[in-house]
PAVEX-592779 format. One line per 10 residues: their letters; for each residue y negated, x negated, z negated of N, C-alpha, C. Coordinates in steps of 0.001 Angstrom, whole numbers, plus 500000, padded with zeros to 6 digits. Each point is the difference from the previous one (the first is absolute). Layout:
a) Y:X:Z:Y:X:Z:Y:X:Z; ...
END
This chain:
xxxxxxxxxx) 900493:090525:561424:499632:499765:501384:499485:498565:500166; 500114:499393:500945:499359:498865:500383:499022:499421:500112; 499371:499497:499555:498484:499072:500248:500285:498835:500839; 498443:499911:500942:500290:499006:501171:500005:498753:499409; 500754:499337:500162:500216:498549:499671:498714:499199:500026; 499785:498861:499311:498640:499463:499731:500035:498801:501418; 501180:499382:500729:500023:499075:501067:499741:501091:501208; 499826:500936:500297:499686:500672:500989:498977:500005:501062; 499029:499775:498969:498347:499865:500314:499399:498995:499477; 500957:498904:499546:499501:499053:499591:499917:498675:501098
xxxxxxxxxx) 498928:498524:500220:500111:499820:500703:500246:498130:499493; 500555:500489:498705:500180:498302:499089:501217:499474:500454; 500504:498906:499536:501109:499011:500726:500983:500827:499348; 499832:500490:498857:501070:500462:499160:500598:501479:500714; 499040:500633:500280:500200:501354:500605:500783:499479:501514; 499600:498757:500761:500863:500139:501259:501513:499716:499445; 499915:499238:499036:501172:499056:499746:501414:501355:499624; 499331:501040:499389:500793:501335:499489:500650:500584:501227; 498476:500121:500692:500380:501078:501832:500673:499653:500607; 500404:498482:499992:500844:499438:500532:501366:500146:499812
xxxxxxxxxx) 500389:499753:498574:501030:499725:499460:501023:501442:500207; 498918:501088:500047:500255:501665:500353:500186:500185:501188; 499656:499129:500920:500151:500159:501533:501200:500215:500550; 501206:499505:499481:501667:500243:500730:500252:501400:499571; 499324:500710:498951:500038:501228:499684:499259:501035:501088; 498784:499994:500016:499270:500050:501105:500903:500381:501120; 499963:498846:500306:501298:500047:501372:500961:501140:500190; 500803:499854:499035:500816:500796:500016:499542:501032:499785; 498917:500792:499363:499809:501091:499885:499654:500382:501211; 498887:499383:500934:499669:500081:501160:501240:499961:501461
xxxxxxxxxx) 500938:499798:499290:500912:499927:501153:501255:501145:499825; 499738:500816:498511:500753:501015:500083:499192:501223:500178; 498740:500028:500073:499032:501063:500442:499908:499913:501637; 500520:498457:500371:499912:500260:502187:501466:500478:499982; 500947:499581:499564:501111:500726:500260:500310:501468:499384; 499348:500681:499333:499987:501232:499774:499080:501166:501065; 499141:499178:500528:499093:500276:500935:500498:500231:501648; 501703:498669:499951:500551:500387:501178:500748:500495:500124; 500793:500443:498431:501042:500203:500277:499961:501993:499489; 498632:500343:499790:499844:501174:499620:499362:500555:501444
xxxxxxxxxx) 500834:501726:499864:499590:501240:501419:498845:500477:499274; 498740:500333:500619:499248:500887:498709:500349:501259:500555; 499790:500994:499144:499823:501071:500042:499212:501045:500585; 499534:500746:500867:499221:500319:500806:499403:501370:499503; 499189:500977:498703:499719:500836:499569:499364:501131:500568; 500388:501204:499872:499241:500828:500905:498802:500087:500377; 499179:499611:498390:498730:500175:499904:499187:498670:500414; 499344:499665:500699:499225:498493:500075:500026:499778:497927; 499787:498503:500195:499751:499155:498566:499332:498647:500352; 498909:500477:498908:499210:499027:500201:500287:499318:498605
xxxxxxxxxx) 499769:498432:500653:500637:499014:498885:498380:499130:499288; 500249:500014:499208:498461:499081:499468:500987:498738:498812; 499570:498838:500453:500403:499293:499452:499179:498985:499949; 500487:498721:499580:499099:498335:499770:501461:498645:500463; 499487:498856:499948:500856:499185:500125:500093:499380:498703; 499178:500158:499226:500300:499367:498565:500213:501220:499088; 499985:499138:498576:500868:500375:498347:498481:501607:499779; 500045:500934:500122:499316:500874:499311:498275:499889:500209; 498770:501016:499418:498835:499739:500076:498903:499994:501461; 500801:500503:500959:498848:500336:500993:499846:501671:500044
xxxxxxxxxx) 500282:500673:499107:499484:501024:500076:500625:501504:500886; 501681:499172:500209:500319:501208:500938:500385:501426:499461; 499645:500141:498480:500270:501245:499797:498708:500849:500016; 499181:499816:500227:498409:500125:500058:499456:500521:500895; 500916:498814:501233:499716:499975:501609:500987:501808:500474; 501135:500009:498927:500898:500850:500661:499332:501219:499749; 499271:500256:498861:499429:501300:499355:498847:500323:500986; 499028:498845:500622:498870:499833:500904:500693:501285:501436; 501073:499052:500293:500725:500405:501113:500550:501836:500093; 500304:500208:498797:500778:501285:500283:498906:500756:499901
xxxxxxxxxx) 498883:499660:499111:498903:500995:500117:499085:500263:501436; 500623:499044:500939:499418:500046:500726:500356:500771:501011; 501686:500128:500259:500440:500108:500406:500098:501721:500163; 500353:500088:498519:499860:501840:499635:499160:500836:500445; 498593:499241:499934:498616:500371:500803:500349:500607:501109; 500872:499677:500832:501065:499925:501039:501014:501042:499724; 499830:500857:499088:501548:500540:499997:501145:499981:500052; 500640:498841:499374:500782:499643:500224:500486:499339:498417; 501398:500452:500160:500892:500044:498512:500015:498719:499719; 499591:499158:499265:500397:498497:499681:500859:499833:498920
xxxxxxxxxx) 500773:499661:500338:500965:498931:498608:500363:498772:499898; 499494:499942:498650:500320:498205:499986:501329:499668:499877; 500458:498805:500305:501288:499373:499357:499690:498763:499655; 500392:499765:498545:500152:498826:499455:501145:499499:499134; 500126:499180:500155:501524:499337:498786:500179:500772:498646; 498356:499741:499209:500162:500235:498683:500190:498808:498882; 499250:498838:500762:499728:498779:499390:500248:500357:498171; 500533:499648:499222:499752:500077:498912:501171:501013:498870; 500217:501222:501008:500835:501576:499831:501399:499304:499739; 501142:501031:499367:501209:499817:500264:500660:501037:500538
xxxxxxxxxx) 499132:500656:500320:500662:501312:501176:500324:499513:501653; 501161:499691:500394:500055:499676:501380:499978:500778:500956; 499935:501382:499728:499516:501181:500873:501019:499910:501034; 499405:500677:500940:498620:500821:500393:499878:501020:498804; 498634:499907:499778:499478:500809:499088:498728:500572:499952; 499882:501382:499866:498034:500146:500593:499640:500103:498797; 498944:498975:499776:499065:499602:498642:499463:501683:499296; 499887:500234:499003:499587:500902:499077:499461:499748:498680; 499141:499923:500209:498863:499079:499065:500161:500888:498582; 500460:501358:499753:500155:500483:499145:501501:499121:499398
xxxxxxxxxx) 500689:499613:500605:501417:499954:499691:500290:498286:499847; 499848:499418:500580:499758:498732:500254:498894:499312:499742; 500518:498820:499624:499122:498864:499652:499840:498714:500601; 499412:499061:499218:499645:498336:500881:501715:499539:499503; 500634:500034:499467:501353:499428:499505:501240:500833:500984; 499977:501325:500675:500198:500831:500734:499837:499456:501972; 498827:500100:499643:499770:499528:501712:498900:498728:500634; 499557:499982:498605:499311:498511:500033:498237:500484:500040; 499104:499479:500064:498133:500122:500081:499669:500270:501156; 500270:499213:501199:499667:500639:501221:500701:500843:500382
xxxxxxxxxx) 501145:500757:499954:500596:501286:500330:499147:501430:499131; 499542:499630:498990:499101:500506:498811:498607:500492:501079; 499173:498810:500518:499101:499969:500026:500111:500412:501741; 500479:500005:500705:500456:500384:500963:500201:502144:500376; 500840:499952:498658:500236:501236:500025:498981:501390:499547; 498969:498936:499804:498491:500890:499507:499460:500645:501657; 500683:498899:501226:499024:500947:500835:501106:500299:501427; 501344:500240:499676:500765:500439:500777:501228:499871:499448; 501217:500930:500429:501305:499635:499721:500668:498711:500224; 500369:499949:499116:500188:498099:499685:501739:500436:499788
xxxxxxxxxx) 500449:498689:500668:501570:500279:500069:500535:498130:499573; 500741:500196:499123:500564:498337:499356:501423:500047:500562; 499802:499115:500576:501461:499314:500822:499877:498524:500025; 501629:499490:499413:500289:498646:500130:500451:499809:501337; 501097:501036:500465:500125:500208:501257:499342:500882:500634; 498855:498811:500889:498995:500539:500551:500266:501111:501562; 501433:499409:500122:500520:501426:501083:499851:501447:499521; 500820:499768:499069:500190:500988:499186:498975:501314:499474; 498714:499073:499613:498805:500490:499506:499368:500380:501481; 500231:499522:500709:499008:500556:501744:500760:501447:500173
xxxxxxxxxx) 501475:499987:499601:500656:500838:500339:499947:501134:499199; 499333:499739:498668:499390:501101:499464:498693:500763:499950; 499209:498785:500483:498507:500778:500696:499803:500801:501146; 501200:499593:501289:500165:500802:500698:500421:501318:499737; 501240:499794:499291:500378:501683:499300:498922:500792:499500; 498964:499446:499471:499282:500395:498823:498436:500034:501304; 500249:500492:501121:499170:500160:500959:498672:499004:500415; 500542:498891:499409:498890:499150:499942:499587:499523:501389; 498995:499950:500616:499226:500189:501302:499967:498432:500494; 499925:499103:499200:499851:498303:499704:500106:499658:498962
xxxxxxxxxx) 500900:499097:499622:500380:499011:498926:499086:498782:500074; 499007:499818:498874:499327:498953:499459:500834:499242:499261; 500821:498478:499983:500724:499416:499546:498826:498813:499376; 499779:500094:498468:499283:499093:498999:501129:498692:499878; 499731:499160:500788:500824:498677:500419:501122:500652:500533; 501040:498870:500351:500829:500288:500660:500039:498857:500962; 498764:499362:500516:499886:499226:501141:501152:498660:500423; 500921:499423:498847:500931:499043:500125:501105:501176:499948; 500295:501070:500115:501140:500807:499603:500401:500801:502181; 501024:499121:500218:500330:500654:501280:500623:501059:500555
xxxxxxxxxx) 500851:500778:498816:500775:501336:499867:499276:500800:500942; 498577:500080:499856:499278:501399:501115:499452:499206:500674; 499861:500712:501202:499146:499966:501352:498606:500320:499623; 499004:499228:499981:498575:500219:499469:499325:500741:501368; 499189:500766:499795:498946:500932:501455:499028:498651:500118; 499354:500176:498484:498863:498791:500343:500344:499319:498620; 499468:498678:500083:500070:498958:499388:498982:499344:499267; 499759:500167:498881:498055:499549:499413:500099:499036:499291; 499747:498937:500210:499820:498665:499101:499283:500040:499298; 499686:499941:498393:498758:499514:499613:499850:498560:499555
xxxxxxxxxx) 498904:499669:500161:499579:498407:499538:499042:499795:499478; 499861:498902:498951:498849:499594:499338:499558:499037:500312; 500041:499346:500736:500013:498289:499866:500601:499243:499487; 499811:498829:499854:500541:498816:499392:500536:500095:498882; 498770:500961:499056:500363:499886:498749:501331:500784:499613; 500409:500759:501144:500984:500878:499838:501288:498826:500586; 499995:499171:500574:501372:498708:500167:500577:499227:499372; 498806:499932:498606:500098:498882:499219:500162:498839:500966; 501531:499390:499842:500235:498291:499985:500662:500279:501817; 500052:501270:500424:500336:500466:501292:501637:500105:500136
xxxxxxxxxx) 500969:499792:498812:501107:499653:500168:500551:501390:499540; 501489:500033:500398:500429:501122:500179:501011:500564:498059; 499850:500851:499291:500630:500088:498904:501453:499511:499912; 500692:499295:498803:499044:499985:499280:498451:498998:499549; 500429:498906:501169:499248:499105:499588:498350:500018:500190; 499561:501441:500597:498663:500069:500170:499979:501685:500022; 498917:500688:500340:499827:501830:499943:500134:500460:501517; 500638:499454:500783:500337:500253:501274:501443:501065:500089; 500147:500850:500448:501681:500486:500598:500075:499904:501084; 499329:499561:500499:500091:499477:501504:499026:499031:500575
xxxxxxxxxx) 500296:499321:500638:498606:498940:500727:499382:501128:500682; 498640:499638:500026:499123:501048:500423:499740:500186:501247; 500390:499093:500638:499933:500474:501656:501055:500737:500353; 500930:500071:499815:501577:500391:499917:499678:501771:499887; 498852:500358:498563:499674:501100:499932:499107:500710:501225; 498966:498993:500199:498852:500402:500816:500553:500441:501363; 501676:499471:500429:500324:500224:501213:500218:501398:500296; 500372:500370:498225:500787:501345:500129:498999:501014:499857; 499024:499542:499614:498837:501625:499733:499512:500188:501004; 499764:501039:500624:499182:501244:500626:498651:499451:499599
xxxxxxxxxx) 499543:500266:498788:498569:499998:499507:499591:499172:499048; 499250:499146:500171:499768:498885:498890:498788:500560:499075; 500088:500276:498169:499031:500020:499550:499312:499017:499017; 498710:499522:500541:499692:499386:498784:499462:500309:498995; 500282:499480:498962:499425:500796:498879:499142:499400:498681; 499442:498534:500789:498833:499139:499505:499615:499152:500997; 498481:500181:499300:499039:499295:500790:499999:499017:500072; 500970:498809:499538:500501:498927:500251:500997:499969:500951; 500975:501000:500245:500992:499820:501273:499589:499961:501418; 500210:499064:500853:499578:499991:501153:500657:500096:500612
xxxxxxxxxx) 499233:501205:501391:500800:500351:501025:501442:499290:501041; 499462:499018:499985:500604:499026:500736:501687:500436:499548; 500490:499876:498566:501205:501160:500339:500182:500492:500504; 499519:500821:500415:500602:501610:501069:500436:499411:501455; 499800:498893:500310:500651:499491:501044:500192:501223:501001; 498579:500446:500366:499691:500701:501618:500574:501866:499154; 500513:500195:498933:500380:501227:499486:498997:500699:499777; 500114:501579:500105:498939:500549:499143:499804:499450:498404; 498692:500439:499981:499181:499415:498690:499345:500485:499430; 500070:500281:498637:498756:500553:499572:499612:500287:498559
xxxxxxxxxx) 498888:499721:499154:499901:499711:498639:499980:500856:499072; 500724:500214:498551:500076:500892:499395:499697:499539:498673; 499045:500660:499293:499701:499530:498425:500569:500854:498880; 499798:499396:498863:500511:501119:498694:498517:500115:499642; 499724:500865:499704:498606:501093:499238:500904:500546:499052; 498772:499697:498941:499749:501048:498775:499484:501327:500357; 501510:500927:499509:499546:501635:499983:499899:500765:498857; 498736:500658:499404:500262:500464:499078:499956:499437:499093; 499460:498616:499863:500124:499239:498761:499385:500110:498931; 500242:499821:499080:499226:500069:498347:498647:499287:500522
xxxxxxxxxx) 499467:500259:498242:498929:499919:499883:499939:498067:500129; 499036:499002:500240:500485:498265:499726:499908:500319:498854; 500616:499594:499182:499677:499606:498031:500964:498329:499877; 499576:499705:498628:500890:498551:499486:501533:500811:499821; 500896:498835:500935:501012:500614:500222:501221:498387:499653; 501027:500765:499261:500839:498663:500323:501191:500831:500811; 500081:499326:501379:500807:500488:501204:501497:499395:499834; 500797:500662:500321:501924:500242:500237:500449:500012:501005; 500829:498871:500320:500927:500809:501413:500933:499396:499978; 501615:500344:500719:500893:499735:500657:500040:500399:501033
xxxxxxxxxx) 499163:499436:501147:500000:500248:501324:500256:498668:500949; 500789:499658:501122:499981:499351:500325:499034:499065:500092; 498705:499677:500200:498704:499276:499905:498839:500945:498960; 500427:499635:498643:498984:500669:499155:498670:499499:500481; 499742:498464:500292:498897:499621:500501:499120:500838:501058; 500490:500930:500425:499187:500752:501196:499165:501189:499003; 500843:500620:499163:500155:500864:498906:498464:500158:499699; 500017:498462:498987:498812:499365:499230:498868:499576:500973; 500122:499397:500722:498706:500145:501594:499713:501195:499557; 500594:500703:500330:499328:501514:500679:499292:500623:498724
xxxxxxxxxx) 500259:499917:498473:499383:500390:499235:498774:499642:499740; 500181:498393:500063:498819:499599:500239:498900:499800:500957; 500533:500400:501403:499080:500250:501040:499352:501445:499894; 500968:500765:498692:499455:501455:500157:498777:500108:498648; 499486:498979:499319:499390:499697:498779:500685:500047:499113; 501379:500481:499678:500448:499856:498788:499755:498118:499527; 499944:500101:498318:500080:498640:499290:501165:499848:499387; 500688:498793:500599:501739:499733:499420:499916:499492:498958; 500230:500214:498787:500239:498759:499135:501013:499577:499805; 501491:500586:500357:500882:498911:500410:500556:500790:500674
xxxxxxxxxx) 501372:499144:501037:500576:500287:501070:501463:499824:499273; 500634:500942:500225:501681:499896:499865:501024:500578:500909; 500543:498789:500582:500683:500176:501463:501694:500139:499147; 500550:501200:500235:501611:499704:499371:501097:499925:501880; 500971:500032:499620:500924:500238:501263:500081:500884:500911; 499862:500031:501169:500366:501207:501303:501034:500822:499093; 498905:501127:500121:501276:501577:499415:500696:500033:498715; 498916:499176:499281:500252:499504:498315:499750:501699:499622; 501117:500287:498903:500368:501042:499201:499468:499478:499129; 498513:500718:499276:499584:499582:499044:500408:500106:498822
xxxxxxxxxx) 500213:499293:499023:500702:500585:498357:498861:500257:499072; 500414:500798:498773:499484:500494:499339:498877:498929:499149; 501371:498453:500103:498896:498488:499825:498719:499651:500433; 500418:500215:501607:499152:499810:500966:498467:500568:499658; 500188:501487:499957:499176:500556:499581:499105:500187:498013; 500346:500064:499587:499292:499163:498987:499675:498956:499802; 500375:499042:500852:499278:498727:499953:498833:500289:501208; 499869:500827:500968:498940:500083:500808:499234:500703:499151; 500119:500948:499253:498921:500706:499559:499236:499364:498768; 500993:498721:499333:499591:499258:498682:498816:499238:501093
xxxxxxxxxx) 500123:499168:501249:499221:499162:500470:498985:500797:500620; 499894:501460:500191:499140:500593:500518:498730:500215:498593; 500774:500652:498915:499085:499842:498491:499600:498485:500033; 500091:499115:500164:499642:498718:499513:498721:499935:501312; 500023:500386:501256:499091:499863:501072:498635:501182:499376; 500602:501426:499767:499380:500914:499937:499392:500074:501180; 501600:500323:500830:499885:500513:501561:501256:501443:499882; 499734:500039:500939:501381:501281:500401:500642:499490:500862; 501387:500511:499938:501643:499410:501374:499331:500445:501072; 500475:499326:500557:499550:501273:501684:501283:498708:500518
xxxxxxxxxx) 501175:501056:501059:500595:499162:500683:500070:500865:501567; 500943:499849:500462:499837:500677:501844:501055:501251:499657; 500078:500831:501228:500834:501168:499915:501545:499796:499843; 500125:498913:500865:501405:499071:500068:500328:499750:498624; 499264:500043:499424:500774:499336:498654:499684:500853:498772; 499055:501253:500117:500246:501056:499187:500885:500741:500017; 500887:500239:501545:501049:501079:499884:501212:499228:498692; 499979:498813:499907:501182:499046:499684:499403:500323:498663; 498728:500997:499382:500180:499871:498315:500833:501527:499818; 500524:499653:498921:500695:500932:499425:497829:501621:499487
xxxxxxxxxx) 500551:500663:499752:498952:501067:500075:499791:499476:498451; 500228:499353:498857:499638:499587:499145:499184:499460:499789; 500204:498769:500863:498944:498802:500392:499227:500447:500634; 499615:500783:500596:499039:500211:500944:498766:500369:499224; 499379:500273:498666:499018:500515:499745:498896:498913:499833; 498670:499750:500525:499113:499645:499918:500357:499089:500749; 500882:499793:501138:500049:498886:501257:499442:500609:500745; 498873:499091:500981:499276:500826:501250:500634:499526:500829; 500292:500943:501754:500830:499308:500488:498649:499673:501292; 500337:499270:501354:499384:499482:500718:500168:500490:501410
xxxxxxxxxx) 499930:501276:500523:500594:500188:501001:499334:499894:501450; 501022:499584:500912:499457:499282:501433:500413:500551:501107; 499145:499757:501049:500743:500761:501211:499732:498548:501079; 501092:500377:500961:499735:498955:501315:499244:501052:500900; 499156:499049:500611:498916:500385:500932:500066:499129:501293; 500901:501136:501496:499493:498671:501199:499205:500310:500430; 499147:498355:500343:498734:499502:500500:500164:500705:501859; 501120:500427:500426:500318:500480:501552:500843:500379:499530; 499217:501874:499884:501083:500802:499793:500403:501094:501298; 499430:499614:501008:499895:500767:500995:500947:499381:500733
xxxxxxxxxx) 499888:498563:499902:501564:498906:500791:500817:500690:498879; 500482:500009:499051:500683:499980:499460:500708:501576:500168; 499561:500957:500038:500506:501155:500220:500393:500382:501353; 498996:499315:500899:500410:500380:501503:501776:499202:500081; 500242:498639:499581:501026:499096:500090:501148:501192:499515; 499810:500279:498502:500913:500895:499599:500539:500942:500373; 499015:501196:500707:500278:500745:500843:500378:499932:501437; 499809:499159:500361:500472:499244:501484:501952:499584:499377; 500179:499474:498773:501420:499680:500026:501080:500954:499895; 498621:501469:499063:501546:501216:499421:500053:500650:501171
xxxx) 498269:499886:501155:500773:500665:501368:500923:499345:500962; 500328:499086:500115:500817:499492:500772:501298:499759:499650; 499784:500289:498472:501477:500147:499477:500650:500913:499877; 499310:501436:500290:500154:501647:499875:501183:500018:501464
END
């Protein structure tokens, strides 16, 4: 899997001199995502679908936000199913996740982690997969990204954002963590979320608004820990351990949706004996160990929490009724 390029977020002569040189790429990528955009009918699904997405490369938390959402929703009575790609999987589905049967190599970590709190359905063709949640009586389709993908007709539309730190160099992939310029996105969401206390409103450009954090749920005990991840921004990861008292003694960031090897892992546990700490990495990246590896790793698990959850549910329910 990919790791974000080091000119991304960098702000040296050398890093523009790269973004640049990537820019006719850029372009073109950006100009076959507007012409797919015009030249695609979407699809119109029985069930409302709600889309949660970002304008940049991974790491604001929308699988978190989506689990937040359906629980909320159910409260409500109401059947939720997610749809997601299956980032990672080689199953192109439609396929409804079965955690007994399937794995992270199967349907990927967030279809995994997804499918812990509703029927989770993996579709490359995301028609396809709406068209099986409907069969499968699903009341509303929660779509875990999707937001650059025009095939369906979205009910409502949820941006999430981090700020700045989430633009890097502001340029569009590959030459920066953008898939779209970000106003371009902001036009299209329904609901803008932020999801650090560094992002400022002033985005939402007159849109609904409203702030959402990741909390520690359930978390271990703090102990000396040397921390793991392949998550889009491990850096948020390691914050949070350490805002929760854990003590890092070292940090090891591998690739978005890194399949750990058997390497991998004995060399974490040789540098964990040398700390005389214990692994601890996030949920995201425990489903991805084989059940071998997994003994004496603690994992880190989180929930999203909105700061206006009363906007946030009234909005939701205001879109599946008007879409009924």
């Amino acid at each position: 899997m990919m790791r974000e390029p080091w000119f991304w977020r960098s702000k040296s002569n050398a890093a523009h001199l790269v973004a640049r040189a990537l820019s006719p790429l850029s372009y073109i990528y950006d100009i076959a995502q507007r012409a797919r955009w015009k030249l695609t009918a979407p699809y119109t699904a029985p069930a409302p679908v709600i889309c949660i997405g970002n304008a940049s490369l991974g790491g604001e938390g929308k699988t978190p936000f989506a689990i937040m959402l359906s629980e909320m929703l159910m409260r409500d009575g109401l059947n939720c199913q997610f749809l997601t790609r299956g980032y990672g999987g080689k199953l192109p589905g439609p396929v409804l996740v079965d955690r007994k049967i399937h794995g992270p190599i199967d349907v990927g970590d967030e279809a995994l982690l997804l499918s812990r709190s509703g029927p989770t359905w993996v579709a490359r063709n995301r028609v396809a997969g709406a068209q099986a949640a409907t069969n499968n009586n699903a009341d509303v389709i929660l779509m875990d990204d999707g937001f650059q993908n025009p095939t369906i007709q979205k009910t409502l539309s949820i941006l999430l954002y981090g700020g700045e730190a989430t633009t890097g160099n502001n340029r569009i992939f590959p030459a920066g963590p953008l898939r779209e310029p970000l106003l371009r996105a902001v036009s299209r969401a329904d609901l803008i979320v932020l999801t650090s206390d560094k992002a400022s409103t002033e985005i939402a450009a007159g849109k609904p608004l409203i702030r959402a954090t990741i909390e520690p749920a359930n978390a271990p005990t703090p102990k000396k820990v040397v921390a793991f991840s392949g998550i889009g921004k491990p850096a948020k990861f390691f914050d949070l351990l350490t805002s929760t008292g854990f003590e890092i003694a070292k940090k090891i960031a591998f690739p978005d949706h890194h399949f750990f090897s058997d390497h991998d892992i004995k060399a974490l546990r040789e540098l964990a004996k040398q700390n005389e700490a214990t692994l601890i990495t996030t949920e995201k990246d425990f489903v991805r160990l084989s059940s071998d590896m997994r003994d004496d790793i603690l994992t880190f698990p989180v929930a999203m929490r909105a700061n206006e959850p009363g906007i946030l549910h009234r909005l939701v329910m205001q879109s599946i009724g008007d879409a009924a």
